[in-house]
Gaussian input, Z-matrix of N, CA and C with variables (Angstrom, degrees):
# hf/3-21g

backbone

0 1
 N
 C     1     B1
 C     2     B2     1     A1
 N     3     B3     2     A2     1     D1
 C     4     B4     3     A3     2     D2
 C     5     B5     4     A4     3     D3
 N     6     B6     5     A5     4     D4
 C     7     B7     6     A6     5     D5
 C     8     B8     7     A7     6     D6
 N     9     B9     8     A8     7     D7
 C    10    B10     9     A9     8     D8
 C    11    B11    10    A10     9     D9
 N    12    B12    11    A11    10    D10
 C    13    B13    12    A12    11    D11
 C    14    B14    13    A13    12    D12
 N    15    B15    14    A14    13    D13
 C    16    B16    15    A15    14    D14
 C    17    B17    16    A16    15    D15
 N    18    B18    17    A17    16    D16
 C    19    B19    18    A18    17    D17
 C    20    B20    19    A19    18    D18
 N    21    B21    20    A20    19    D19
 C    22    B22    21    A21    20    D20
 C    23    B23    22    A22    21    D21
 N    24    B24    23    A23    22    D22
 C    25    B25    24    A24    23    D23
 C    26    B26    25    A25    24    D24
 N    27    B27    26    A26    25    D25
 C    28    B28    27    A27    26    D26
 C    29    B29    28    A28    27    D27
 N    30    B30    29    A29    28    D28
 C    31    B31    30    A30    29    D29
 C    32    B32    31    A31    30    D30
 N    33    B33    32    A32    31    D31
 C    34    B34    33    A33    32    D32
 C    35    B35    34    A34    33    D33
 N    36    B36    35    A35    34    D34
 C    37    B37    36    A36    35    D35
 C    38    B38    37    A37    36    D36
 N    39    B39    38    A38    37    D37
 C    40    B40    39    A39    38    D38
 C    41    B41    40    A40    39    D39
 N    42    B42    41    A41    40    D40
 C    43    B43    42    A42    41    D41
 C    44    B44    43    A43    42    D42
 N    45    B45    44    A44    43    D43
 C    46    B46    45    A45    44    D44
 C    47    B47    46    A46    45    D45
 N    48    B48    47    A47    46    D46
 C    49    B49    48    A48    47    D47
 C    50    B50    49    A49    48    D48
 N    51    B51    50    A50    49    D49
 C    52    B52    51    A51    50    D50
 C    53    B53    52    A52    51    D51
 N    54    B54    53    A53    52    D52
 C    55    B55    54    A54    53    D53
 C    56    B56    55    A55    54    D54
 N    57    B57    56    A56    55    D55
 C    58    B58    57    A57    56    D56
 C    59    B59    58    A58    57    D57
 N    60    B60    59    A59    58    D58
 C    61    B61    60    A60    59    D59
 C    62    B62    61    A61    60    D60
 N    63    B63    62    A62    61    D61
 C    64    B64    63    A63    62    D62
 C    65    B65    64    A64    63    D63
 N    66    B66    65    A65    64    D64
 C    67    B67    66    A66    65    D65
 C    68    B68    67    A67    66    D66
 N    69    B69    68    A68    67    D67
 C    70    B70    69    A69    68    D68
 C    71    B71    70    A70    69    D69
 N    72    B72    71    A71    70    D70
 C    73    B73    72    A72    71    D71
 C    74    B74    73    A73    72    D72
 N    75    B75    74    A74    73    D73
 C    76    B76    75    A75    74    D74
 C    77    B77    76    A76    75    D75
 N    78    B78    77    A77    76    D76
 C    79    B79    78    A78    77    D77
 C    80    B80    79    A79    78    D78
 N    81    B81    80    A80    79    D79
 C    82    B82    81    A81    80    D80
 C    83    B83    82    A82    81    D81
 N    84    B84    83    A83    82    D82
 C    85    B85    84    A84    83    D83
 C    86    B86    85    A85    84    D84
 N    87    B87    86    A86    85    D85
 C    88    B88    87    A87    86    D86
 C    89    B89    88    A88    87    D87
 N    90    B90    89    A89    88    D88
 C    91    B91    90    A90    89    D89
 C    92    B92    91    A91    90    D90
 N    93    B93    92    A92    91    D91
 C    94    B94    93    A93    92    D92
 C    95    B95    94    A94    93    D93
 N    96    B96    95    A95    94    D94
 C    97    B97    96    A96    95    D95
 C    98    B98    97    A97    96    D96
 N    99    B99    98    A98    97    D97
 C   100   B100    99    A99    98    D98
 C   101   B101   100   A100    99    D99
 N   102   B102   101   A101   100   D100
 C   103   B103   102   A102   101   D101
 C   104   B104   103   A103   102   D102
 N   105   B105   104   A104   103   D103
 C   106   B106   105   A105   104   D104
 C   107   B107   106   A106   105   D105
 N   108   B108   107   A107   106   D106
 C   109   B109   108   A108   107   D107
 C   110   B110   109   A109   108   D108
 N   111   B111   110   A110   109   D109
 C   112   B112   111   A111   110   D110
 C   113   B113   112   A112   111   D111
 N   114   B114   113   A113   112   D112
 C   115   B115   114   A114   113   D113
 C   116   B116   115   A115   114   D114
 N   117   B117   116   A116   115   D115
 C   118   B118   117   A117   116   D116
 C   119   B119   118   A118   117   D117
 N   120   B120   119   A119   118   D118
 C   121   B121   120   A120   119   D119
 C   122   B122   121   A121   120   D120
 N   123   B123   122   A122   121   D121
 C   124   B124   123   A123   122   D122
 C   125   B125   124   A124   123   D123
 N   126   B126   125   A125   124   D124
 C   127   B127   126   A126   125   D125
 C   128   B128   127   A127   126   D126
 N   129   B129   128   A128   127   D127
 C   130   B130   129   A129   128   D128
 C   131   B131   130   A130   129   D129
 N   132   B132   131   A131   130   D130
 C   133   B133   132   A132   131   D131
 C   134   B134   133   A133   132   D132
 N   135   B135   134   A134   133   D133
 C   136   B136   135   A135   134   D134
 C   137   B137   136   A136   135   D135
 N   138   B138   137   A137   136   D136
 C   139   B139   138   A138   137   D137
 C   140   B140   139   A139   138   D138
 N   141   B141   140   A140   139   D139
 C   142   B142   141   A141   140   D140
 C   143   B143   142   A142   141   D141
 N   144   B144   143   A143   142   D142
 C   145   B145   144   A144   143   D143
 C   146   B146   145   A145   144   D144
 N   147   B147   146   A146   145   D145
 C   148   B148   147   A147   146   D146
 C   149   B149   148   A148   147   D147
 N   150   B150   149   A149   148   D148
 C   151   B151   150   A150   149   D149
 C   152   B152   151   A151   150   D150
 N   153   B153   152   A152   151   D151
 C   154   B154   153   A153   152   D152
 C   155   B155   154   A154   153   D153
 N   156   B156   155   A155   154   D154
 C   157   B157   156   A156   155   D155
 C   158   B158   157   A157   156   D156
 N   159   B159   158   A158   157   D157
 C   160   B160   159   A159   158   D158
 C   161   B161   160   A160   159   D159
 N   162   B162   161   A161   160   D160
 C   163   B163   162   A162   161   D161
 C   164   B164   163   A163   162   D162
 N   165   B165   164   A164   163   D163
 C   166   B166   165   A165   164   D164
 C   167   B167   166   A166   165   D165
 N   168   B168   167   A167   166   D166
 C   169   B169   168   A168   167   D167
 C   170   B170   169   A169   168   D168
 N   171   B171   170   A170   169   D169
 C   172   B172   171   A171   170   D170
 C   173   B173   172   A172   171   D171
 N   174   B174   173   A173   172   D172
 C   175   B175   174   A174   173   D173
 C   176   B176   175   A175   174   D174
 N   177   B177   176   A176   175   D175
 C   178   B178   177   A177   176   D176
 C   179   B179   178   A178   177   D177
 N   180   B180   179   A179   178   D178
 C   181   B181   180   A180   179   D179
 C   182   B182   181   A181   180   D180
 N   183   B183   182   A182   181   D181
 C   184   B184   183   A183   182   D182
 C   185   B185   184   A184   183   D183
 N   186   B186   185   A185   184   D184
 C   187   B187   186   A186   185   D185
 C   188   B188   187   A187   186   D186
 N   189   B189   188   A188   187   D187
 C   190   B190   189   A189   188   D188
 C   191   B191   190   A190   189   D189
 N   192   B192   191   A191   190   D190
 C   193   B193   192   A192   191   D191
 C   194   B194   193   A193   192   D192
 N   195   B195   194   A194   193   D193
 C   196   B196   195   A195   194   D194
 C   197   B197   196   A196   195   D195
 N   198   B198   197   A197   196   D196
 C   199   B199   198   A198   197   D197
 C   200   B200   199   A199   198   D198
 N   201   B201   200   A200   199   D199
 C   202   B202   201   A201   200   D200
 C   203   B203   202   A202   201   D201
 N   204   B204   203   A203   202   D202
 C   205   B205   204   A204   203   D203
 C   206   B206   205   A205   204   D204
 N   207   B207   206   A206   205   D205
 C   208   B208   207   A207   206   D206
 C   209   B209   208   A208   207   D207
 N   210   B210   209   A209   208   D208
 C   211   B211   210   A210   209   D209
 C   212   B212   211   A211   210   D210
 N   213   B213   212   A212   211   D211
 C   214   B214   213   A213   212   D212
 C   215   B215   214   A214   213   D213
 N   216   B216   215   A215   214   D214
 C   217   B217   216   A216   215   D215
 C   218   B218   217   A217   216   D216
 N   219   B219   218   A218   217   D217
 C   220   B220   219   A219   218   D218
 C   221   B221   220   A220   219   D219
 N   222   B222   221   A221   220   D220
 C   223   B223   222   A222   221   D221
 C   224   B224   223   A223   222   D222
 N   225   B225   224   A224   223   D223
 C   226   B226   225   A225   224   D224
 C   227   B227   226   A226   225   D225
 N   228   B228   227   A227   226   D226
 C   229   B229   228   A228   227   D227
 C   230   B230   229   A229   228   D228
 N   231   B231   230   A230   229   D229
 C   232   B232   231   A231   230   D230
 C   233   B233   232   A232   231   D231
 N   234   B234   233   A233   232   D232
 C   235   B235   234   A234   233   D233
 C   236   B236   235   A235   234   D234
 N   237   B237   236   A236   235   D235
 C   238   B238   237   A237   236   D236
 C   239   B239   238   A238   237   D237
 N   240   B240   239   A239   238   D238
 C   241   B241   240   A240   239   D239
 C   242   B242   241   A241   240   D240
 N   243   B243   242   A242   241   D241
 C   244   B244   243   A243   242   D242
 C   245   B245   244   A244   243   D243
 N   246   B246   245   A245   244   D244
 C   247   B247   246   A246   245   D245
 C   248   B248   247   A247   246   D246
 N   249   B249   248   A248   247   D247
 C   250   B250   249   A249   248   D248
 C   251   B251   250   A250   249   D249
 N   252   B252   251   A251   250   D250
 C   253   B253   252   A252   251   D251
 C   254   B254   253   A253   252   D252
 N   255   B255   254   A254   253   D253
 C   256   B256   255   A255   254   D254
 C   257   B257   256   A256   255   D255
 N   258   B258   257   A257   256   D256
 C   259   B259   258   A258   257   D257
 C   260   B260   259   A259   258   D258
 N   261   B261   260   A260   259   D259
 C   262   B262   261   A261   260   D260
 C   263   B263   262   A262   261   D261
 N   264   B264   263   A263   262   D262
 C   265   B265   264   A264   263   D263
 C   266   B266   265   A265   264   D264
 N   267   B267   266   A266   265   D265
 C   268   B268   267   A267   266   D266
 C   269   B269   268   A268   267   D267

   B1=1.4502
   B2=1.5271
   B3=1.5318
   B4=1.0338
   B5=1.8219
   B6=1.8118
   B7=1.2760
   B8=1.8125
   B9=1.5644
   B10=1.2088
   B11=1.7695
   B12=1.2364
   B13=1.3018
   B14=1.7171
   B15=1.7041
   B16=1.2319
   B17=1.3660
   B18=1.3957
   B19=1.4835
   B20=1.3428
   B21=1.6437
   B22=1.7015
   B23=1.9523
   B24=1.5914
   B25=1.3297
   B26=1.4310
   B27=1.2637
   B28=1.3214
   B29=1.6147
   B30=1.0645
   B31=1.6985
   B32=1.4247
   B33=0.9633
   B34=1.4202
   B35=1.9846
   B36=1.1143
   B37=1.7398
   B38=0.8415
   B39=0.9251
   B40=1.8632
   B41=1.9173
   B42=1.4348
   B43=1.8311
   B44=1.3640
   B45=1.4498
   B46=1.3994
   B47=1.7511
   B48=1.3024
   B49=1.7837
   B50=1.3155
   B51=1.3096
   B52=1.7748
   B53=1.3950
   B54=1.6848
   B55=1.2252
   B56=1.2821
   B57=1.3680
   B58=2.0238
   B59=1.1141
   B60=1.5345
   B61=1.8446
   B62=1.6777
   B63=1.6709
   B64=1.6794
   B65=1.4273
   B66=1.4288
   B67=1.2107
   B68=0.9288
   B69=1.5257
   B70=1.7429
   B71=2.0672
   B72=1.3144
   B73=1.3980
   B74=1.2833
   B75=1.7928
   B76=1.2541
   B77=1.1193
   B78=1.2703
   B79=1.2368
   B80=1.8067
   B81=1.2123
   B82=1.3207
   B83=1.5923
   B84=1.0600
   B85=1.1963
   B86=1.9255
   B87=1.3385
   B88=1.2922
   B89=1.7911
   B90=1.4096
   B91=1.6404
   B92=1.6120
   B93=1.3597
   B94=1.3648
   B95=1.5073
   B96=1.1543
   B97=2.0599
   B98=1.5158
   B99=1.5999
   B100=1.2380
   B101=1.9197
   B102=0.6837
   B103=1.9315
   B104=2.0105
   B105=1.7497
   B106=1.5117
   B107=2.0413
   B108=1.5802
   B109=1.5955
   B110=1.5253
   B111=1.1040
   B112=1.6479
   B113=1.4474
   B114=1.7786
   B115=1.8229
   B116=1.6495
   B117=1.3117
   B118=1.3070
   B119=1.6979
   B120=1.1297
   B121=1.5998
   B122=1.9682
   B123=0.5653
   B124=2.1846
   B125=0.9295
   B126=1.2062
   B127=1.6361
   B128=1.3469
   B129=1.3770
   B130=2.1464
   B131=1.9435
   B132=1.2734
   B133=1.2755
   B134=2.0246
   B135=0.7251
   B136=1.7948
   B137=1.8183
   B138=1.1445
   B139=1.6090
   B140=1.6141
   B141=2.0453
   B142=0.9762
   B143=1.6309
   B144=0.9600
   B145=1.8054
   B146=1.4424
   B147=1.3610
   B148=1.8287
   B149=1.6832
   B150=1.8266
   B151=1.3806
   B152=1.4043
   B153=1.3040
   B154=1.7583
   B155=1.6395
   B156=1.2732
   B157=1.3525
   B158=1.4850
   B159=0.9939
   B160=1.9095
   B161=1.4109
   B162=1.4188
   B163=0.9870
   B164=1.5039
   B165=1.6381
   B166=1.4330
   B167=1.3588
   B168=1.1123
   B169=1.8688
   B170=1.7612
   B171=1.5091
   B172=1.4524
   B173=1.2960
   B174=1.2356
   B175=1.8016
   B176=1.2175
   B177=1.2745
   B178=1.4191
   B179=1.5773
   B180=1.2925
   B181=1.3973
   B182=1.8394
   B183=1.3593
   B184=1.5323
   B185=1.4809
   B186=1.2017
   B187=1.5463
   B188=1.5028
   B189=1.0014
   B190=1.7783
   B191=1.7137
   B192=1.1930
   B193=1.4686
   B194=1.1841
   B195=1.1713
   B196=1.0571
   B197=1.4894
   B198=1.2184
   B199=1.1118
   B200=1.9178
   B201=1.6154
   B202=1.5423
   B203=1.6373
   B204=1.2662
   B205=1.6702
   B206=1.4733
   B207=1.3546
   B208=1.8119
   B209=1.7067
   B210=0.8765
   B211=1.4289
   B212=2.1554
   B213=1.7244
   B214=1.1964
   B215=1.5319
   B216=0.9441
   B217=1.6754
   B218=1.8879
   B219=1.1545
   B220=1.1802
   B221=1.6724
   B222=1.3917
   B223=1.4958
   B224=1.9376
   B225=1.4153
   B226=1.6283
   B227=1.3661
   B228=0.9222
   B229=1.8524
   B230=1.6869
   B231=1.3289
   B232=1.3116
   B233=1.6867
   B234=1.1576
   B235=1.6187
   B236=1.1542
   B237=1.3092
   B238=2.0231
   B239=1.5456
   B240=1.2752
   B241=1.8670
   B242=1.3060
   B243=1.2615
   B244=1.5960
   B245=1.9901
   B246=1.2843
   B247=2.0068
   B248=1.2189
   B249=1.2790
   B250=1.6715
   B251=1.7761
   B252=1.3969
   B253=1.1704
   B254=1.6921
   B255=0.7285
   B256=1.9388
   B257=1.1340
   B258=1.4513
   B259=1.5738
   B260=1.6814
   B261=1.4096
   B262=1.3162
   B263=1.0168
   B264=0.8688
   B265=1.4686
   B266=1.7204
   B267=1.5646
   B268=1.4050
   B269=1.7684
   A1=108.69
   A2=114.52
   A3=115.17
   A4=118.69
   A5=112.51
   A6=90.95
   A7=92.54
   A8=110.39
   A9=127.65
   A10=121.79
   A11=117.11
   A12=100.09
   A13=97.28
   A14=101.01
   A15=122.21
   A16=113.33
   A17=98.51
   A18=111.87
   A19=103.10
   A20=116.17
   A21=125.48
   A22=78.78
   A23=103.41
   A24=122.99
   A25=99.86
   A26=143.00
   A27=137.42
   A28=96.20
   A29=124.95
   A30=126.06
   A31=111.42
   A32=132.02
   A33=135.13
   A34=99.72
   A35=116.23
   A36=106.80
   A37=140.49
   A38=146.48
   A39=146.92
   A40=84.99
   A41=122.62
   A42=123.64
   A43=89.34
   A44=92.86
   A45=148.46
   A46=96.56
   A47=100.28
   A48=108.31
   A49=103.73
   A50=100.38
   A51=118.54
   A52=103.77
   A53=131.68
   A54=123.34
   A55=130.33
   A56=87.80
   A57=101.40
   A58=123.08
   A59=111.84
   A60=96.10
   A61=98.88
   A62=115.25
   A63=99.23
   A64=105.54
   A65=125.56
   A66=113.29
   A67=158.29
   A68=96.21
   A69=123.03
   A70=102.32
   A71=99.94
   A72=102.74
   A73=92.73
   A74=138.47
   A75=129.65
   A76=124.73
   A77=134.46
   A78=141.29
   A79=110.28
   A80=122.48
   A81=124.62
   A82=121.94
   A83=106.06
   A84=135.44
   A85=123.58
   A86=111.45
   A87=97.46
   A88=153.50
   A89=93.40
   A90=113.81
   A91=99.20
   A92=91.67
   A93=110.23
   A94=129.57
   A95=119.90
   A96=112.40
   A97=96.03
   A98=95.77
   A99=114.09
   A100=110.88
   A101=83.41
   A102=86.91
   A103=92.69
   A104=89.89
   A105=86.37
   A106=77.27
   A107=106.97
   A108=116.78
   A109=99.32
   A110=125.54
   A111=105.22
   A112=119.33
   A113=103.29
   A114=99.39
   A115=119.64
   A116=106.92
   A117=103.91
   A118=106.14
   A119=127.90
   A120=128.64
   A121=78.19
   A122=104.25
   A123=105.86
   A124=85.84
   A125=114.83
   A126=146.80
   A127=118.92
   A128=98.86
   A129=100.03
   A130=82.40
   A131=98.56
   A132=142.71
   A133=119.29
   A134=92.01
   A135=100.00
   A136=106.01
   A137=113.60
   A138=135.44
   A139=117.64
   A140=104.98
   A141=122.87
   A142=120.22
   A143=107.07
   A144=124.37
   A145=105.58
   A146=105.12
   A147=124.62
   A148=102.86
   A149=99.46
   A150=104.13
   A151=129.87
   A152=109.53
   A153=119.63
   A154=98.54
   A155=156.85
   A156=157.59
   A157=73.57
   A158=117.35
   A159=93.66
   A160=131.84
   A161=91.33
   A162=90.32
   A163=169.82
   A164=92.47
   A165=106.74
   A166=129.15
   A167=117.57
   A168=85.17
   A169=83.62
   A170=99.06
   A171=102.46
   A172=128.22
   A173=135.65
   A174=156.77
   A175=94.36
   A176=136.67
   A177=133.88
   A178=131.35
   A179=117.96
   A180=115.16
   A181=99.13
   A182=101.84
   A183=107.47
   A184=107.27
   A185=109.31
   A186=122.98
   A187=123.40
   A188=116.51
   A189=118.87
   A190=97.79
   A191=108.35
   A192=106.23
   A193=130.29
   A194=148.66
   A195=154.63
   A196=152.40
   A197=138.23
   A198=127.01
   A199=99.21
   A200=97.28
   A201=96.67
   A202=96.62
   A203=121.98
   A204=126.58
   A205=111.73
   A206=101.54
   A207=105.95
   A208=93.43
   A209=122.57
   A210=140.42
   A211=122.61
   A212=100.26
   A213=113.09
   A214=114.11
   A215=121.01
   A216=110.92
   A217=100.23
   A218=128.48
   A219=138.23
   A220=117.76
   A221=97.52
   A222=105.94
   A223=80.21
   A224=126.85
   A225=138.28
   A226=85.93
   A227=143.08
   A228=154.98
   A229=102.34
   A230=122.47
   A231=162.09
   A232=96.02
   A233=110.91
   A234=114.54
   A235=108.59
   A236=115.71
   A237=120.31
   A238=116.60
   A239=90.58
   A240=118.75
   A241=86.17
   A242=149.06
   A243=122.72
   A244=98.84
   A245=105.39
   A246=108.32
   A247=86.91
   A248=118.18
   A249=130.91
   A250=112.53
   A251=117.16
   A252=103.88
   A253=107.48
   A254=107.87
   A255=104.67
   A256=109.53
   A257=117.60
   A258=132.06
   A259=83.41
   A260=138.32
   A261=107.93
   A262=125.96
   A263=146.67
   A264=150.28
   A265=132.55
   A266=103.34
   A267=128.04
   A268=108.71
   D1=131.18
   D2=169.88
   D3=-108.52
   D4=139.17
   D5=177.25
   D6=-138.43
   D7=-177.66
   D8=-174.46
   D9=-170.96
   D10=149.62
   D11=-179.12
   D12=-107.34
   D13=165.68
   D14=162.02
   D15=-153.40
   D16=161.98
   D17=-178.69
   D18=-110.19
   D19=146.14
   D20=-169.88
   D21=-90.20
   D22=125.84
   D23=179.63
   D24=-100.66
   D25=-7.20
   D26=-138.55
   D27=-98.85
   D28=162.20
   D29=164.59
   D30=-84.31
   D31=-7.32
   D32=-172.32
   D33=-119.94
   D34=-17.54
   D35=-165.13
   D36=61.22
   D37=-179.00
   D38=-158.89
   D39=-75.15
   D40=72.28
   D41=156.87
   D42=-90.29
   D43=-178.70
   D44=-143.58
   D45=-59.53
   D46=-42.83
   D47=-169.22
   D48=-73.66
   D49=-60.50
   D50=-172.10
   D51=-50.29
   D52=-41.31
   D53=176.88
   D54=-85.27
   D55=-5.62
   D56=156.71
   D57=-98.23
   D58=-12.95
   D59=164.01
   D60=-75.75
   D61=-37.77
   D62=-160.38
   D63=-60.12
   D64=-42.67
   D65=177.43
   D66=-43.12
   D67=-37.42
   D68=178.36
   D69=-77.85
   D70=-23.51
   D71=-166.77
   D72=-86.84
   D73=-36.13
   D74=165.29
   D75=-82.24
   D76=13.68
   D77=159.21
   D78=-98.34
   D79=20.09
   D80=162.91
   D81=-111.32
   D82=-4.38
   D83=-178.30
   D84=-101.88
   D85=93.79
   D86=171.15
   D87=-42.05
   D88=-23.19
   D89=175.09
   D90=-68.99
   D91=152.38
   D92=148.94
   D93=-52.22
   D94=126.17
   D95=166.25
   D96=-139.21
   D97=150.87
   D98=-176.25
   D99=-151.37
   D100=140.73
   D101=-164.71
   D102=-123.88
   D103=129.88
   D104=-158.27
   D105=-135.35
   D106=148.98
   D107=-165.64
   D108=-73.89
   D109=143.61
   D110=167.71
   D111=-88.71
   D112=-6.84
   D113=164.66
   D114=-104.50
   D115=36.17
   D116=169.24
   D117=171.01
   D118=-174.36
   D119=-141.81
   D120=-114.60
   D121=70.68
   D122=173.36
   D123=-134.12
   D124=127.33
   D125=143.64
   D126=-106.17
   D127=156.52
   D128=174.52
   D129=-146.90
   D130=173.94
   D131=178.59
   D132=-96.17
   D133=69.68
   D134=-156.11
   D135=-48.82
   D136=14.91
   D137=172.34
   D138=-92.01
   D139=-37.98
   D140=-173.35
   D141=-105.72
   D142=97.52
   D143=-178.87
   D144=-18.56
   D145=-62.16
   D146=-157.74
   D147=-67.51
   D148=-39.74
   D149=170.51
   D150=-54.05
   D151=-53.69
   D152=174.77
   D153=-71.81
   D154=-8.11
   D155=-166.66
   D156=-100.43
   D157=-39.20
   D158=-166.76
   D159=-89.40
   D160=-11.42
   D161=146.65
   D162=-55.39
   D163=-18.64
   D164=-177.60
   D165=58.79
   D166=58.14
   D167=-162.53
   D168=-137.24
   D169=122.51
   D170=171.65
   D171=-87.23
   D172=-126.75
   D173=153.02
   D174=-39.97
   D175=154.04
   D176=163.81
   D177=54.11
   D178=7.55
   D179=-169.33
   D180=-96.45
   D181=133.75
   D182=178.41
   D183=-84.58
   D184=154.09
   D185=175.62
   D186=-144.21
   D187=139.63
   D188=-176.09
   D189=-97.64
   D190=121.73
   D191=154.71
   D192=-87.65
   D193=140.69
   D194=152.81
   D195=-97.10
   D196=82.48
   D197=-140.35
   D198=-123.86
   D199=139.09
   D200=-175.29
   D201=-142.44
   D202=146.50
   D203=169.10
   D204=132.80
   D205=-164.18
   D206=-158.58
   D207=-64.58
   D208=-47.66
   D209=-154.82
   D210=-108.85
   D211=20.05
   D212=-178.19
   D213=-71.56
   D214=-11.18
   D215=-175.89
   D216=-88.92
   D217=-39.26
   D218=142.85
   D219=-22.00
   D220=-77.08
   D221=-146.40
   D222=-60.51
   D223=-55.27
   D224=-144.76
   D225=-76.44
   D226=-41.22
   D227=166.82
   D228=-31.57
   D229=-70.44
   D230=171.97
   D231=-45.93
   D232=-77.25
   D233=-170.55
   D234=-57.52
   D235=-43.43
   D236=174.23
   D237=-39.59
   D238=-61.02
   D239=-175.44
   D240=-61.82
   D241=-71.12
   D242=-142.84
   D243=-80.12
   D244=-20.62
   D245=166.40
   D246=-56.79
   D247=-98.84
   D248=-176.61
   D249=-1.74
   D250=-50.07
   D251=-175.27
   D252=-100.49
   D253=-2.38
   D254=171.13
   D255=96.89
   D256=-2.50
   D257=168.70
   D258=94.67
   D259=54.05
   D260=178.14
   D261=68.28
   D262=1.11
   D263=173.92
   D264=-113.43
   D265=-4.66
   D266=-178.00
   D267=-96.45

């Protein structure tokens, strides 16, 4: 299992768009991902739309990624880079 933190850099936060690019980008990926708050015990399923929406997490909110399966150095590689760039929007 691989994990890492990031911070949502974006001006808008993990919305509606941003959690439809992560999805579609973790849904190509066989491993597991899971994105967990670093100020409180919320987790989502980074596969599941409604999950990362529930997250809430705006400007500044930290997150642990997590990535586990045949194909985790990839998928957590992948999920970093689209944090890293602000989803496009930075």
């Amino acid at each position: 299992m691989l994990e890492g933190s990031v911070e949502v850099m974006n001006r808008l936060g993990l919305h509606a768009r941003a959690a439809a690019q992560l999805v579609r980008l973790a849904g190509t990926f066989r491993s597991r991902i899971t994105l967990r708050r670093t100020d409180s015990e919320v987790f989502a399923n980074a596969k599941s739309i409604l999950s990362v929406l529930a997250l809430a997490a705006p400007m500044g909110t930290g997150l642990v990624i997590e990535a586990e399966g045949v194909d985790e150095r990839e998928a957590f590689d992948s999920v970093m880079a689209l944090f890293a760039n602000g989803f496009g929007e930075i």
